[in-house]
C-alpha positions in Angstrom: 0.0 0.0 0.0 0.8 3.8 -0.9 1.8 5.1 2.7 3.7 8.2 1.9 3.9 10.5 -0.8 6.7 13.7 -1.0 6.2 16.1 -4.2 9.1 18.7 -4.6 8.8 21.6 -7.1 6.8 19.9 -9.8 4.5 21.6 -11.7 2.3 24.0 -9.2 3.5 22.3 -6.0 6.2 23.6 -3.9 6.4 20.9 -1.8 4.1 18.3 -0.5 4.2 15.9 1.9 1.2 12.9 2.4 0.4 10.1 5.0 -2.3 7.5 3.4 -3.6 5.2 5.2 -5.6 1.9 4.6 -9.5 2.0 3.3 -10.9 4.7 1.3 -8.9 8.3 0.6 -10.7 11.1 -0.9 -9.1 13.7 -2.6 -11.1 16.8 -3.2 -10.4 20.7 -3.9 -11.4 23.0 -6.5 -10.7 23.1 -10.3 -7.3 23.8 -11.0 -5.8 23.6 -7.6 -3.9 20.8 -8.9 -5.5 17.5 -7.3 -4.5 15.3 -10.8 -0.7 16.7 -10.3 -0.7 14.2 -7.4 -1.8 11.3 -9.3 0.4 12.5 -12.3 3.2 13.0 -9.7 2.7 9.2 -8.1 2.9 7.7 -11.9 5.8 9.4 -12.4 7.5 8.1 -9.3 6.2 4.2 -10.6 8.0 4.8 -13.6 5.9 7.0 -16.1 6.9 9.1 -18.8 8.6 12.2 -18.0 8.7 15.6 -19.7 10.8 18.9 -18.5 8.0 21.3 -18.8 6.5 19.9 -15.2 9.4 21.1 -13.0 8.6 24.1 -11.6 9.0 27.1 -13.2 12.1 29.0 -12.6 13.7 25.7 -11.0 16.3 23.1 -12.4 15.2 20.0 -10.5 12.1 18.1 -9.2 11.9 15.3 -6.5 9.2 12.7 -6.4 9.4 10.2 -3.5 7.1 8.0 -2.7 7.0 4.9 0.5 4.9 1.6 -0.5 4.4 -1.3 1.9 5.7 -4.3 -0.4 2.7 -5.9 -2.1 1.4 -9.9 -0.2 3.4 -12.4 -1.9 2.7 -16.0 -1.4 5.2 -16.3 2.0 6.7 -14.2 4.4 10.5 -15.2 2.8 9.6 -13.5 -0.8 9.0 -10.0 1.4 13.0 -9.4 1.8 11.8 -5.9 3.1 10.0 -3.8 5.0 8.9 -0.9 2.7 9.9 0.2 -0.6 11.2 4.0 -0.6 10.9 5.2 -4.5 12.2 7.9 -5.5 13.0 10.0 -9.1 15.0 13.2 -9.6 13.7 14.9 -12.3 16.7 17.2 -14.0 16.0 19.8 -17.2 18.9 18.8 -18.4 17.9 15.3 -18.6 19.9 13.4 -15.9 17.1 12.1 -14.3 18.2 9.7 -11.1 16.2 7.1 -9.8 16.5 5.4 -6.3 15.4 2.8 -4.6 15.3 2.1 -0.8 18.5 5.0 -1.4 20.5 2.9 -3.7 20.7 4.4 -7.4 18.8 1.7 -9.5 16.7 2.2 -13.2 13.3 3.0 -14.0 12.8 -0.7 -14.8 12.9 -1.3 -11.3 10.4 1.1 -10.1 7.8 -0.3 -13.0 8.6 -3.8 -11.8 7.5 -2.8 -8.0 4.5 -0.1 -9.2 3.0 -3.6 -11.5 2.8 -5.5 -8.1 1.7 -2.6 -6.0 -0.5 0.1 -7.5 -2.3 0.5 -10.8 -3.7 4.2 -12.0 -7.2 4.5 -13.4 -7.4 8.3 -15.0 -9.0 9.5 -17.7 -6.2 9.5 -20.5 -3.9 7.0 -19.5 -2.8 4.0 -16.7 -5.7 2.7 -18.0 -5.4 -1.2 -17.6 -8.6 -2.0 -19.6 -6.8 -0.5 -22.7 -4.4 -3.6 -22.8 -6.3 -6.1 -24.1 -3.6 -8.7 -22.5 -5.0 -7.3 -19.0 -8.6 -9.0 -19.9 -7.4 -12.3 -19.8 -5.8 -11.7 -16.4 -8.5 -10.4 -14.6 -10.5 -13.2 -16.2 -8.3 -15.9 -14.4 -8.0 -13.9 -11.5 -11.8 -14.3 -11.2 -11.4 -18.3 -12.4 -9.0 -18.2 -9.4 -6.5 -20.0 -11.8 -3.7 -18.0 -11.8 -1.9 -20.4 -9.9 -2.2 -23.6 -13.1 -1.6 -20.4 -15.4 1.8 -19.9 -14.2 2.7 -23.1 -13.9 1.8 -23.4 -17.6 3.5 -20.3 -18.5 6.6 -21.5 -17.0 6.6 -24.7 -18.9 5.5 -22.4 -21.9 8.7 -20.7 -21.6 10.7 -24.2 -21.6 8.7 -24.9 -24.9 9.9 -22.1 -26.8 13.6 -22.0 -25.5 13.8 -25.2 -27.1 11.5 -24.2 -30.3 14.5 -21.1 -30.9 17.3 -23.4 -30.1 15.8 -26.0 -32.7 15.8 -23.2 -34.8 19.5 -22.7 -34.1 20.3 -26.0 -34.6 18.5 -26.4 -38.1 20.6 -23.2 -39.7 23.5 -24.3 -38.3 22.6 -28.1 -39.8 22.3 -26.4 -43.0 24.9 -24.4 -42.8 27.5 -27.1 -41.1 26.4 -29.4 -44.1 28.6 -27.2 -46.1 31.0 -26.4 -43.3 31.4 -30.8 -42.6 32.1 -30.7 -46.7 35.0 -27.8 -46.3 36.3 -29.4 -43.2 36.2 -33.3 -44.7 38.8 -31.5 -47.7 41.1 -30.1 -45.1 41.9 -32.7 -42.8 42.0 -35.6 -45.8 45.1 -33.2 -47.0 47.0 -32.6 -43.7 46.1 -36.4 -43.0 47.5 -37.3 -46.1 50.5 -35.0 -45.7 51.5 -37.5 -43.0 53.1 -34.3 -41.0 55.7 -35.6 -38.4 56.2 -32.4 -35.9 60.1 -33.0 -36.2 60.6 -33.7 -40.0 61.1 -30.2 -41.3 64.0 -29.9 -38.9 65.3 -33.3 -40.1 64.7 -32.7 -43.6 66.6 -29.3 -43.8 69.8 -30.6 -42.3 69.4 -33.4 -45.1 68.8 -30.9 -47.5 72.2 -28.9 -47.1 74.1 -32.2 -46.7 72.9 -33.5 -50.6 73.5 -30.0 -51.6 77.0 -29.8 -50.7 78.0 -33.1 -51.0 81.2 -32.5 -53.4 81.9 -29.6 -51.4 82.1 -31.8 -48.2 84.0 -34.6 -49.9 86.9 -31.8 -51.4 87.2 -30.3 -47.3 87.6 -33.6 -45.5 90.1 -35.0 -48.3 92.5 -31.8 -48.1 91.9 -31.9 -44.1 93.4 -35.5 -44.3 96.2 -35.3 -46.9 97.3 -32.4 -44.2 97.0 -35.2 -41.5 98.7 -38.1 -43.4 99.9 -37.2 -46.6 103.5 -35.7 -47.5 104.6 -33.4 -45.2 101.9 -33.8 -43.3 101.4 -33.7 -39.5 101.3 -37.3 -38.8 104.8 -37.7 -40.7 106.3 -35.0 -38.8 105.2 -36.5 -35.5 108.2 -38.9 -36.2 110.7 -35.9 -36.3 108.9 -34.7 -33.1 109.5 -38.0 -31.3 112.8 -38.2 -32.0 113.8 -34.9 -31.1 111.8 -35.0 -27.5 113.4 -38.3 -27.1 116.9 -37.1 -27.2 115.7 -34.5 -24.8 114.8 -37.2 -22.3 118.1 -39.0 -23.2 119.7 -35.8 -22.0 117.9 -34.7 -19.0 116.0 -37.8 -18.2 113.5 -35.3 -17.0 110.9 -35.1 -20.4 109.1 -38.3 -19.8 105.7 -35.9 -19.4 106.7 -34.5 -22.7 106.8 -38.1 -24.3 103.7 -39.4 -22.9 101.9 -35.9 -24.3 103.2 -36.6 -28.0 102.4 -40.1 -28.2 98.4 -39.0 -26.7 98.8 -36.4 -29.6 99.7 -39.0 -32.3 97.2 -41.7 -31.4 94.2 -38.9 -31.2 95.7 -37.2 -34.9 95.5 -40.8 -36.1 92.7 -41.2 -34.7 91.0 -37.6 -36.4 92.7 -39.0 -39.9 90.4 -42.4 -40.1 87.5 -40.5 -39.0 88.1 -37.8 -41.7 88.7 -40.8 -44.3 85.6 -43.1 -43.3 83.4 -40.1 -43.9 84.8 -38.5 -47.2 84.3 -42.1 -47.8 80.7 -42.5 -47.0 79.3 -38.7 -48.4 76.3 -39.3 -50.7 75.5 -37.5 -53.4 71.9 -38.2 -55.0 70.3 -36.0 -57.0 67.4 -38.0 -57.4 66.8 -37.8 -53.1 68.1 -33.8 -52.9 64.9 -33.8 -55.3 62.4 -35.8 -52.7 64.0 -33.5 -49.7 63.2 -30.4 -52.1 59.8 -31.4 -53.1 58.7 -32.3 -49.1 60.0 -28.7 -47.8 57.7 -27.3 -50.6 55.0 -29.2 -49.5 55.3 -27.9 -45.8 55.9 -24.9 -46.8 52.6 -24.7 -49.0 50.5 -26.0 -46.2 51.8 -23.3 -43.5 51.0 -20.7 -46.2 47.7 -21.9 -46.9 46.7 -22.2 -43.3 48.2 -19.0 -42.0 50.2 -21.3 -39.9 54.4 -21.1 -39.0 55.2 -24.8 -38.0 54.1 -28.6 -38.3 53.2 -27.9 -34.6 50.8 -25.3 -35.6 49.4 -27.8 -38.6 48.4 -30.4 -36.3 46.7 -28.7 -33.7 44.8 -27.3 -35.9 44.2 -30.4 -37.4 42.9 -31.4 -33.6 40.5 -28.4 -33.8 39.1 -29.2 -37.3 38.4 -33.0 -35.6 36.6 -31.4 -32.7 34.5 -28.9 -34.8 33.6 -32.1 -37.0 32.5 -33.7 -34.5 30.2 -31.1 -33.3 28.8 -30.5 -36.6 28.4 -34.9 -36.0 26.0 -34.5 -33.1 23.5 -31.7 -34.0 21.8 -33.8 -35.7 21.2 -36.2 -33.0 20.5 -32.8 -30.6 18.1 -31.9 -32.9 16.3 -35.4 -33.0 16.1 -35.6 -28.8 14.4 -31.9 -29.0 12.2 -32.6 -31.4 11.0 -35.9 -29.3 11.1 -33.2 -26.1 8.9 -30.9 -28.0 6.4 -33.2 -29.3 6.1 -34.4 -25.5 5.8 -30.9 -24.0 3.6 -29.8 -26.6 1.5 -32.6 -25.2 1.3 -31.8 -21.8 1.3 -27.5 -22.9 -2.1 -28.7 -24.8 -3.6 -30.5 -21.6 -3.0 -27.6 -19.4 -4.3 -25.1 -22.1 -7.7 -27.1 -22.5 -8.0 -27.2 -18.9 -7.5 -23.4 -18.5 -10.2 -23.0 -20.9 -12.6 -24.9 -19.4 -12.1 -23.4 -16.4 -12.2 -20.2 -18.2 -15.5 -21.0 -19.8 -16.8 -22.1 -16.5 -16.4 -18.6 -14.9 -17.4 -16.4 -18.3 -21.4 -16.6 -17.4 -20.6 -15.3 -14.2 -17.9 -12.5 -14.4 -20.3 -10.7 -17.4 -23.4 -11.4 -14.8 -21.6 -9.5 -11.9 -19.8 -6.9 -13.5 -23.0 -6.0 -15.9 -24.8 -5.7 -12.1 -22.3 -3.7 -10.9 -21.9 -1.3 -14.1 -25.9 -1.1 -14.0 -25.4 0.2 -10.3 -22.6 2.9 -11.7 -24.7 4.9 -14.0 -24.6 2.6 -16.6 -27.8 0.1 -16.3 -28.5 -0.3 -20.0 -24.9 -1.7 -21.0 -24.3 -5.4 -21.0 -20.5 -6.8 -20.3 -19.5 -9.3 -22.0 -16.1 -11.5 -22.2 -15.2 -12.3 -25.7 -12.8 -15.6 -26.1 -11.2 -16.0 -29.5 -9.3 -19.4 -30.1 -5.7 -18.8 -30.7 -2.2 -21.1 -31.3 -0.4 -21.9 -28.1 0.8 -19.0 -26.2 2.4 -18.2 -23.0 -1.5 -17.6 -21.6 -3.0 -20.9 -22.8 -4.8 -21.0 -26.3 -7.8 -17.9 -26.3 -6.9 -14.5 -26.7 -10.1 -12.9 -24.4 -11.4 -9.4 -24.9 -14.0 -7.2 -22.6 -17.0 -5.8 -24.6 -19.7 -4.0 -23.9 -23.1 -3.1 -25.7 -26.0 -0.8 -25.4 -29.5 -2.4 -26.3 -30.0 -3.9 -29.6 -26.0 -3.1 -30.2 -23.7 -5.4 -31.1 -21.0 -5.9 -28.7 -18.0 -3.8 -29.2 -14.4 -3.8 -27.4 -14.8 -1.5 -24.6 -11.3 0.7 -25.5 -13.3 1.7 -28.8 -16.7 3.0 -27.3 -15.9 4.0 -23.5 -15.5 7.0 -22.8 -12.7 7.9 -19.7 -14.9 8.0 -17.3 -16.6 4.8 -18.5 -13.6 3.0 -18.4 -13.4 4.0 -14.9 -16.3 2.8 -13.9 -15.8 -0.8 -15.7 -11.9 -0.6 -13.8 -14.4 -0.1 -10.6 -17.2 -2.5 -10.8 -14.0 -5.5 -12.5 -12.1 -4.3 -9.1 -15.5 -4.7 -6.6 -16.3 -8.4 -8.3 -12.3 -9.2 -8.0 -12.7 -7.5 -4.3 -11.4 -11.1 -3.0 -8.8 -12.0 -5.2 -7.0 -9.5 -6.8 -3.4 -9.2 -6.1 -2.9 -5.2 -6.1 -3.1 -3.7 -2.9 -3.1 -0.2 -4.0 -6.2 1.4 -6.5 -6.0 4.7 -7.7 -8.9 6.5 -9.3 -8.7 9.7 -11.1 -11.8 11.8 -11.7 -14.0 8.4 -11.8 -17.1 10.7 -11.4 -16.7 12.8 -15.0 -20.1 12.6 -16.6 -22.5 11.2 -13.8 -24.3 12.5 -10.8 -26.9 12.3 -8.4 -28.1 8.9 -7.4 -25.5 6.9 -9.7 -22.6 9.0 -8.2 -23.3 7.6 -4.4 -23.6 4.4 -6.1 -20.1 4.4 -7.2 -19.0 6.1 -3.9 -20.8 3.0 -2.1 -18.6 0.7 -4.6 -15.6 2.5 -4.1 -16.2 2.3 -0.4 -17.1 -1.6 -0.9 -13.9 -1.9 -2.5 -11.9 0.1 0.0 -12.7 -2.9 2.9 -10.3 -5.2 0.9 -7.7 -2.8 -0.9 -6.1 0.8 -0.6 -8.3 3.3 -2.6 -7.3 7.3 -3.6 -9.8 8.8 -5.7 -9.4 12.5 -6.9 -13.4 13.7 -7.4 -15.8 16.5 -7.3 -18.6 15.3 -6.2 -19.9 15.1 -2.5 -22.0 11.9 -2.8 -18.0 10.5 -3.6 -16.2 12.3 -0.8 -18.0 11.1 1.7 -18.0 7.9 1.6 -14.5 8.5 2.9 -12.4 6.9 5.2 -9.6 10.0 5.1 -10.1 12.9 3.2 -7.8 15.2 2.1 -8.0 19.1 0.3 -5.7 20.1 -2.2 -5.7 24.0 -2.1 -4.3 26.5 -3.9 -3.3 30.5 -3.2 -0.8 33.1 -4.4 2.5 33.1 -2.4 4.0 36.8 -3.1 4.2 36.9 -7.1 3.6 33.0 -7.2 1.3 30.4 -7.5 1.3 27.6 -4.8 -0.9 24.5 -4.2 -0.6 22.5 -0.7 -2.7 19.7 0.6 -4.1 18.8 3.9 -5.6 16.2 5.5 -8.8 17.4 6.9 -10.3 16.9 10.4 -14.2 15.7 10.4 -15.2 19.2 11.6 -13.1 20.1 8.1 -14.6 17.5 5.9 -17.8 18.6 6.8 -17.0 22.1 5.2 -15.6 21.2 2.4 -18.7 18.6 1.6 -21.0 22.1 2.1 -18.9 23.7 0.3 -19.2 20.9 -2.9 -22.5 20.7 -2.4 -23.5 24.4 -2.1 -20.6 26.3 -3.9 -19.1 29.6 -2.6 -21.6 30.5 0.0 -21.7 27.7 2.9 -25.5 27.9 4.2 -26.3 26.2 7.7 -28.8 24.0 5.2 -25.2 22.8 3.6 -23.5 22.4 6.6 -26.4 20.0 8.1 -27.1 18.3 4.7 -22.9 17.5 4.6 -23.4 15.8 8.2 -26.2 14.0 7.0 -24.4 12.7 4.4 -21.4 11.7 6.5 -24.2 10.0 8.4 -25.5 8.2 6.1 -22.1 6.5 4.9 -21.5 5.5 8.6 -25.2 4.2 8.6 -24.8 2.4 5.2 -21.7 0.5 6.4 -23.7 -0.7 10.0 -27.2 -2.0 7.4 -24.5 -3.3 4.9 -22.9 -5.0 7.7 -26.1 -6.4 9.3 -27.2 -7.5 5.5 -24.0 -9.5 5.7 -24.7 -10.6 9.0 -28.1 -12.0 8.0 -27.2 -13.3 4.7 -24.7 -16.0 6.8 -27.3 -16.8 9.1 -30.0 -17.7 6.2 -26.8 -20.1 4.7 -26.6 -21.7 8.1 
């Protein structure tokens, strides 16, 4: 429920501040003080559309706050709060803020808590009856199915999550066709390739060794003549020998020398064979340089054409175009298990749909009895309501689209959105809210100039409705006409006077000594007679009086059922 409302240089107001209570709160006050600014005001702060020409003139910034008990939910755990505190700055320059409980949030926020907690029935907009979705929903809540209708919305919502990722998997079937084609060519020539992750390496060293073969030969046979041929080392060893030996003969000290030059000579004899058995085993065949060349043209053809810098690179990517292979393997077989999934849910989506139109069906005759009663009682007698149901393909509300119509005598029905006028519409909001008294989930109602059009004897019929309604919900109604105000459980005056070289409107909650006034006052104009006076007690009276007979009706009615 609405508890508090705070309005902060918007439009006329300079700053408001509200306490609503539970039942019925009147709002009265004469034309153009500014009593719709409040409701305008409250939609704002639920997340309405905002323009710059309502911040006060001569001021950069409004503030809208508002405090709303959260709305009954279906156990004590879902309520993680105490109170909601909304509240939206309101900037000319567009930098509007929003806040909730005092923590920044978005205007999404504020719409999700405002759908739960209050709904707005004016004469141009907030009007739920103008959504045709909004029909079915009141419908149910009547049918007191909501309950089955979210359980089938929720498996709804698991029926088309797997109708889009079908869809998914059928264009990327038809495309991976193509892709599994592409990808087939690619790894049958790296496959065939028969890539070894060391071979280019390998092959390389191969490569220079063919190439230079003679080269090689012509080195290690000069390196070895120098070894072993004429006037080579090996021959001059001898010379060496002898001379180091005739050292030792003279100083019998050059054994070390002696054992050092025979080391030498057996390792340069040992270097010679090694340089002769390999000039002796260098190859040189064109016909294999010619393999070699023709495989490091082949790797090097592949990393081009893949983008890729090594045999490494080549086969993981080989390992990738397995994987994505595969996966292109088993969308097939996805697609076959959600097609069996659908065809089951659709199944079940079906039985739940048929039973929410039965149950729908059931409850028709009676919601277009009740409501054309209680439209009858609003100034209205000679329309008949009726609830149109249109079969439809499966949606996320069962399979009817419903729509509310009405119809003068002799008329053929017509949706209500294109023959109500505002005030109609407010009336029809009214009587659907009295019938839906016991189980509609808002807490809060909000009506906005409900009486336009009617007087008399129909308007304290809709002030008796309105206070009917206000025993089981939270209802503000902005009006004009006594026969409306007092019926109410608070009432409050919105007035408006000249502040210096300004225009100010303030509101006040009125006392019953003060509501008394201000029903004379409505009921007599500018000058307040001592006729007014008593005929505004009587009437404040007769609302107290009308509640005790309504009660003892009640009263009487479960004593006849007993």
């Amino acid at each position: 429920m609405l508890r508090e409302l705070r309005i902060k240089n918007y439009a006329i107001i300079d700053e408001v501040f509200l306490c609503f209570d539970d039942g019925l709160n009147v709002i009265t006050g004469e034309t153009g003080t500014g009593k719709s600014i409040l409701v305008e005001a409250l939609a704002l702060i639920l997340g309405g559309r905002f323009t710059s020409e309502v911040i006060r003139q001569g001021l950069s910034e409004a503030v809208l706050e508002a405090r709303l008990d959260p709305p009954p939910l279906s156990s004590p755990s879902d309520n993680p709060v105490d109170f909601f505190i909304l509240k939206r700055v309101l900037s000319r320059l567009g930098k509007n803020r929003v806040y909730l409980n005092g923590s920044l949030a978005n205007l999404s926020s504020l719409k999700q808590i405002a759908q739960k907690s209050v709904e707005i029935h004016g004469q141009q907009e907030n009007q739920n009856l103008v959504d045709i979705n909004h029909h079915l929903f009141l419908l149910d809540c009547f049918g007191l199915i909501l309950d089955e209708r979210n359980r089938y919305k929720l498996r709804y919502a698991d029926w088309v999550s797997l109708l889009r990722e079908k869809d998914v998997l059928e264009k990327n079937a038809l495309e991976g066709k193509r892709q599994a084609s592409f990808i087939n060519h690619q790894l049958a020539e790296i496959k065939d390739a028969k890539l070894d992750a060391e071979e280019e390496r390998s092959l390389e060293r191969e490569e220079r060794l063919l190439k230079n073969g003679s080269g090689i030969v012509i080195l290690l046979e000069e390196a070895y003549a120098r070894l072993s041929g004429e006037g080579g080392v090996l021959p001059l060893m001898d010379e060496i020998e002898r001379a180091i030996r005739s050292l030792h003969d003279a100083t019998e000290d050059a054994s070390s020398e002696i054992e050092l030059m025979e080391t030498s000579r057996i390792q340069l004899k040992e270097l010679a064979i090694s340089l002769r058995d390999r000039s002796e085993h260098v190859e040189h065949h064109p016909e294999r340089l010619q393999e070699v060349r023709e495989r490091l043209y082949l790797i090097q053809r592949m990393k081009k054409k893949y983008g890729l810098s090594s045999i490494e690179e080549i086969l993981s990517y080989q390992e990738g175009l397995d994987e994505e292979l595969s996966r292109l393997l088993t969308i097939e077989e996805r697609l076959r298990d959600i097609n069996a999934q659908l065809i089951d849910m659709e199944g079940k989506l079906k039985v739940q749909a048929d039973y929410l139109s039965r149950r729908r069906a059931e409850v028709k005759e009676a919601l277009e009895k009740k409501v054309t009663e209680e439209i009858g009682l609003l100034g209205m007698e000679k329309t008949t309501f009726k609830v149109y149901c249109q079969n439809i393909p499966l949606s996320e509300t069962g399979n009817e689209r419903v729509e509310f119509l009405i119809a003068q005598p002799g008329e053929t029905p017509q949706g209500i959105t294109k023959i109500a006028s505002g005030g109609e519409l407010s009336r029809i909001m009214l009587a659907l809210k009295v019938v839906l008294a016991e189980v509609d989930p808002v807490p809060t109602l909000i009506f906005d100039e409900i009486d336009a059009g009617i007087g008399g004897a129909v308007a304290e019929c809709v002030g008796r409705r309105l206070s009917k309604l206000a025993q089981r919900h939270q209802v503000i109604c902005v009006t004009h006409l006594p026969q409306i105000a007092c019926m109410a459980d608070h009432h409050y005056f919105v007035e408006k006077r000249s502040q210096g070289e300004r225009v100010v409107t303030s509101v006040k909650e009125l006392s019953k000594e003060k509501q008394v006034v201000e029903l004379a006052r409505m009921l007599g104009g500018v000058t307040i007679t001592p006729i007014t006076l008593r005929h505004a007690e009587e009437m404040i009276d007769l609302k107290s009086g009308s509640t005790i007979k309504e009660e003892s009706s009640k009263e009487e009615s479960r004593k006849i059922k007993k």
